[in-house]
C-alpha positions as CSV (number, residue, x, y, z in Angstrom):
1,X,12.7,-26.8,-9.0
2,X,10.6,-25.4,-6.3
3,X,11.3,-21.6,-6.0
4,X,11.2,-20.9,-1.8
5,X,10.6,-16.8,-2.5
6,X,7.2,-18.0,-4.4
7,X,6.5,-20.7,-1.3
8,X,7.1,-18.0,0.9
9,X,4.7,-15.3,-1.3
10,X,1.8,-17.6,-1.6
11,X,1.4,-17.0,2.6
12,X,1.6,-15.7,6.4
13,X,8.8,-24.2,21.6
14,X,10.8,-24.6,23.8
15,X,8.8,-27.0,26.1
16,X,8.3,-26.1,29.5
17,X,9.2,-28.6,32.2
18,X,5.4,-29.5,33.9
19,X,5.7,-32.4,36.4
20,X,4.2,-35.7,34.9
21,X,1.4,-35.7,37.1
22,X,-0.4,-32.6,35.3
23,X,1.5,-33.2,32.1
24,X,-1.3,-35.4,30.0
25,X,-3.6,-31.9,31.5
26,X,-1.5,-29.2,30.4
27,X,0.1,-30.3,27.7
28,X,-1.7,-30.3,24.9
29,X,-3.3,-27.3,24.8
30,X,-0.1,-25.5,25.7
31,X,1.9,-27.5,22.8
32,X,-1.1,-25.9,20.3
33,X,-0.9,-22.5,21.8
34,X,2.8,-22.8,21.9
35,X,3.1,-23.9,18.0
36,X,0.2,-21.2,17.0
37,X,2.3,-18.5,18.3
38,X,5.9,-19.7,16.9
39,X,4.1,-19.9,13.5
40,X,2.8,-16.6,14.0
41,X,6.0,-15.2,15.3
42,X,7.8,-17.0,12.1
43,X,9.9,-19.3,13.8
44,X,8.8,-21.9,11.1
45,X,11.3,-24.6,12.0
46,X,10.7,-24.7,15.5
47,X,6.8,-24.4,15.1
48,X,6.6,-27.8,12.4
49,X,8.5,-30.0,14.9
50,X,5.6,-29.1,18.0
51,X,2.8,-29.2,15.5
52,X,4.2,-32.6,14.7
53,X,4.6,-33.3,18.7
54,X,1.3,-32.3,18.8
55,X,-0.2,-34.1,16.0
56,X,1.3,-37.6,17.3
57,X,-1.2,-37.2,20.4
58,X,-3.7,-35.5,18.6
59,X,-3.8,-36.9,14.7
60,X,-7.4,-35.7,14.0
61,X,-6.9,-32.8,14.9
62,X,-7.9,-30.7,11.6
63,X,-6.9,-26.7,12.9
64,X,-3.4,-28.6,13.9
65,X,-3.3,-30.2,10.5
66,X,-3.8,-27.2,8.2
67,X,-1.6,-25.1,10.2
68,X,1.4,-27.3,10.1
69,X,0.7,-27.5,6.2
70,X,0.8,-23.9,6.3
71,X,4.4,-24.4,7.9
72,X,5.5,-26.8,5.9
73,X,4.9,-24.7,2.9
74,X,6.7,-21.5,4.3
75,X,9.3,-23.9,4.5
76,X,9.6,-25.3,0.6
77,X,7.8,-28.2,1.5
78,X,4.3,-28.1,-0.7
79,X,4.1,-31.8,-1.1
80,X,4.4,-31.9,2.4
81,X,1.6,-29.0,2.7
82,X,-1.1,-30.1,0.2
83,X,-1.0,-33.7,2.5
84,X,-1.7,-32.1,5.6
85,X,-4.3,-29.9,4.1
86,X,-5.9,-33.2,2.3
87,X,-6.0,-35.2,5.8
88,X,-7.3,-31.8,7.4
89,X,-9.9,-32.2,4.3
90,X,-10.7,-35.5,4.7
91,X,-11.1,-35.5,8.8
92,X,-13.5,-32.3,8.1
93,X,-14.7,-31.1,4.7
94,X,-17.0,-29.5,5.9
95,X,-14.1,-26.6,6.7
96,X,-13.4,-24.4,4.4
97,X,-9.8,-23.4,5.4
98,X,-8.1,-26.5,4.0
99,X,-9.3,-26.1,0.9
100,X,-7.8,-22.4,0.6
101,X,-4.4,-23.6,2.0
102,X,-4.1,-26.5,-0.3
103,X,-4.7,-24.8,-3.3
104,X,-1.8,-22.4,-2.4
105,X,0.1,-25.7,-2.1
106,X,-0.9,-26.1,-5.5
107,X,0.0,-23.1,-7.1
108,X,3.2,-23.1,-5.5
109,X,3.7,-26.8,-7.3
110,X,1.9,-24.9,-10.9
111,X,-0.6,-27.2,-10.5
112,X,-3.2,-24.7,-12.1
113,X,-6.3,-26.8,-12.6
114,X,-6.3,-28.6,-9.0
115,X,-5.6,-25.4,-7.3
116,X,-8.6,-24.0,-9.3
117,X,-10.9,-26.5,-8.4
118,X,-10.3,-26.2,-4.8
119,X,-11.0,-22.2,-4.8
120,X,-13.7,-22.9,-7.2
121,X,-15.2,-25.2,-4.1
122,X,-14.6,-22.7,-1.6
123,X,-16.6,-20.1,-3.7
124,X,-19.2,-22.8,-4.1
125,X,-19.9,-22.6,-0.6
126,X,-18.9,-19.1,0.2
127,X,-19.3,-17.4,-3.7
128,X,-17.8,-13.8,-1.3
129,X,-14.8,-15.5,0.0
130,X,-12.3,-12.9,-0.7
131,X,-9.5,-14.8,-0.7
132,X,-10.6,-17.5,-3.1
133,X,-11.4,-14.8,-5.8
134,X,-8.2,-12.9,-5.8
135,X,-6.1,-16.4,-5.4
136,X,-8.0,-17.7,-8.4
137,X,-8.0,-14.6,-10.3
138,X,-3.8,-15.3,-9.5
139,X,-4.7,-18.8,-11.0
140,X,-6.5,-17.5,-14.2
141,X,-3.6,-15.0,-14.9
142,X,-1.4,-17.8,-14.5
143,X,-3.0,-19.7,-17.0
144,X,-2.7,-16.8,-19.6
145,X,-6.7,-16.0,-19.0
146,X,-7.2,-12.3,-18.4
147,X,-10.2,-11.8,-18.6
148,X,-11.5,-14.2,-16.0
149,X,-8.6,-12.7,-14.0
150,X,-10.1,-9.5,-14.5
151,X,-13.6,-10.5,-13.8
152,X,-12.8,-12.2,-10.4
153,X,-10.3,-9.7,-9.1
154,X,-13.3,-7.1,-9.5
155,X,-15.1,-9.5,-7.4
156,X,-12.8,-9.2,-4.6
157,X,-12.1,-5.9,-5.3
158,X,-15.8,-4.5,-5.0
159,X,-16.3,-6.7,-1.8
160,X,-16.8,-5.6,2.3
161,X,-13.5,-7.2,2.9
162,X,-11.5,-6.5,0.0
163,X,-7.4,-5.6,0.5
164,X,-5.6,-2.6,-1.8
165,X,-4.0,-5.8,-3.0
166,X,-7.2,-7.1,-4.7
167,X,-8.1,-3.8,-6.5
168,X,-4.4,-2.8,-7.9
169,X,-4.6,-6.8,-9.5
170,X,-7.8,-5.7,-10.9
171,X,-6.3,-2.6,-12.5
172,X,-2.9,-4.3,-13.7
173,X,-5.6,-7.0,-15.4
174,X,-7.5,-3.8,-17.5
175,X,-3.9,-2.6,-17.9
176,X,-2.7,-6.3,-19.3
177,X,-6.5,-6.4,-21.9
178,X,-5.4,-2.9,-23.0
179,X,-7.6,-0.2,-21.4
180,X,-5.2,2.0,-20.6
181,X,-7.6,4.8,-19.4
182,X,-9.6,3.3,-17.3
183,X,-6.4,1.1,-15.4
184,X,-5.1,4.5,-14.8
185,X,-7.8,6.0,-13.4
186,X,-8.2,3.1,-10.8
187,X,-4.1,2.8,-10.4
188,X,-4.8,6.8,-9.3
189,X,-7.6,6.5,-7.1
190,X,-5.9,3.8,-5.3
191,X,-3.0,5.8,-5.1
192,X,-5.0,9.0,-3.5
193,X,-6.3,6.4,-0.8
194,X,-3.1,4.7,-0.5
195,X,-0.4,6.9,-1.3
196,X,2.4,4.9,0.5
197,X,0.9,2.1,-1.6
198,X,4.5,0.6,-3.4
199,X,2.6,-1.9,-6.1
200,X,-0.1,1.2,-7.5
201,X,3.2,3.6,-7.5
202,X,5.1,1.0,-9.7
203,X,1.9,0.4,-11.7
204,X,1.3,3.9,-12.8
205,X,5.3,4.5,-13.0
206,X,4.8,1.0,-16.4
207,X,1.8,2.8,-17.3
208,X,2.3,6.3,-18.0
209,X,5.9,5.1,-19.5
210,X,3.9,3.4,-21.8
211,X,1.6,6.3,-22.7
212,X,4.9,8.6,-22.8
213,X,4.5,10.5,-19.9
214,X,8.5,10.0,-18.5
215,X,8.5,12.9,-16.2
216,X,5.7,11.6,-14.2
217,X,6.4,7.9,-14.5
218,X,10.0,8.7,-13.0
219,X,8.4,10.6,-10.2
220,X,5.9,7.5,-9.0
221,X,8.9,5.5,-9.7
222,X,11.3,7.2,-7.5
223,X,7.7,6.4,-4.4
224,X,7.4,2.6,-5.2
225,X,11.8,2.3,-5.5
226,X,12.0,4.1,-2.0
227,X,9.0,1.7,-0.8
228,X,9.9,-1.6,-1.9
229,X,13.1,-2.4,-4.2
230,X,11.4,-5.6,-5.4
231,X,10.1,-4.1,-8.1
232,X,13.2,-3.9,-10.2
233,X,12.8,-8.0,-10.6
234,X,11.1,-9.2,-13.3
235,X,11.1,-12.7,-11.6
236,X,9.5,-11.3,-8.8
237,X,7.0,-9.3,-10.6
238,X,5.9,-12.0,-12.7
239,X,5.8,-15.2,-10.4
240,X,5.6,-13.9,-6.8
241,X,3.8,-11.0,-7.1
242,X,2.0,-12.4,-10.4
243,X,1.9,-8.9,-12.6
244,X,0.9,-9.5,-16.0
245,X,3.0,-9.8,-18.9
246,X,2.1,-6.6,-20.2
247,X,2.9,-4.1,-17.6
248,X,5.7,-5.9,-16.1
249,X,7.1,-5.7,-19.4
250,X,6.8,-2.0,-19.6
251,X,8.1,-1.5,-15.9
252,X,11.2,-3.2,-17.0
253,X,12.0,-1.3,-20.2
254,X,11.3,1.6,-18.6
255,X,13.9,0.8,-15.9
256,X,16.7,-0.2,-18.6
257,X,15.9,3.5,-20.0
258,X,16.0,4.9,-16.3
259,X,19.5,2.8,-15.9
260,X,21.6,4.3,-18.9
């Protein structure tokens, strides 16, 4: 069964009367902008019934295509998304986008080898796309293979572009492969840059619980519970978020200490 909170994690019209004579003008290029802000706004349902309207007229249209697969995947429909994106592929494959989208399709559906090939492509093209290194360093961890995790989430970690995101993965994978030191020392330089930063606070809370520093884990603890309460879930942790085993495991035993 398809979980909807992990559809949701892997992302981010009314129509207006216009007199038939201008309609086949206007139209269209009000229905896109129309769509392109409801999806942006989050009104999901709404927005996949104009990108359909839209599409009808316009089937080729590949920015239309990926974003309604983008809809229809916020919406617990990845089937539904990984078609769109492979028409939006097929029309252009040339664009990189597609290829992105559908592979969060995939991982949605667990499909771990066909959502690695298609980040694998993007970063055959683009070998700096951010966002195909940390979603396959998601893939890799999924697959139980931390190291690779490691090595690509330091990838999108060292980057221009990277997001706090990227590097706290990167730490939680040296955490996962057993260095505690050096996962601290990143957890806590993250921390100093973000300190309003709930997933480093929760990190560091796992990890110094593990080294048996209570005090201090109860302290970051008491940050990441007031910033985001999500992190008392192990389901969360493990497949929306995508912690590893290790330090979710730690996390959660030293909440069921916390709890007594």
């Amino acid at each position: 069964m398809i979980n909807i909170r992990v559809v949701k994690a892997l992302l981010l019209l009314s129509i207006f009367f216009i007199p038939f004579s201008t309609q086949a003008k206007v139209l269209p290029k009000s229905l896109f902008d129309k769509a392109l802000q409801e999806s942006k706004d989050g009104d999901f349902v709404q927005a996949e019934k104009d990108w359909s309207f839209y599409l009808n007229d316009n089937p080729e249209d590949v920015a239309a295509l990926s974003n309604r697969g983008n809809i229809r995947l916020a919406l617990g429909d990845p089937q539904g998304a990984m078609e769109d994106q492979t028409m939006a592929i097929q029309i252009s494959p040339e664009d990189l986008d597609p290829y992105l989208n559908r592979g969060i399709a995939e991982e949605a559906l667990q499909l771990w080898e066909d959502a690695s090939n298609d980040y694998k492509y993007v970063l055959k093209k683009n070998p700096k796309d951010v966002s195909a290194l940390y979603n396959l360093g998601n893939v890799m961890g999924s697959m139980d293979n931390w190291i690779e995790a490691k090595r690509l989430f330091s990838q999108a970690a060292s980057s221009n572009n990277s997001i706090a995101m990227a590097r706290s993965s990167e730490a939680l994978a040296i955490y996962q492969l057993g260095d505690l030191e050096l996962a601290e020392k990143k957890i806590r330089i993250l921390i100093r840059k973000y300190p309003l930063f709930a997933d480093a606070r929760a990190a560091l809370s796992a990890l110094l619980w593990c080294k048996g520093f209570t005090g201090e884990a109860e302290s970051n603890w008491a940050a990441a519970a007031g910033l985001d309460i999500r992190y008392r879930e192990r389901d969360w942790l493990l497949n929306i978020r995508r912690w590893p085993p290790k330090p979710t495991n730690d996390l959660i035993a030293f909440l069921a200490l916390e709890d007594r």
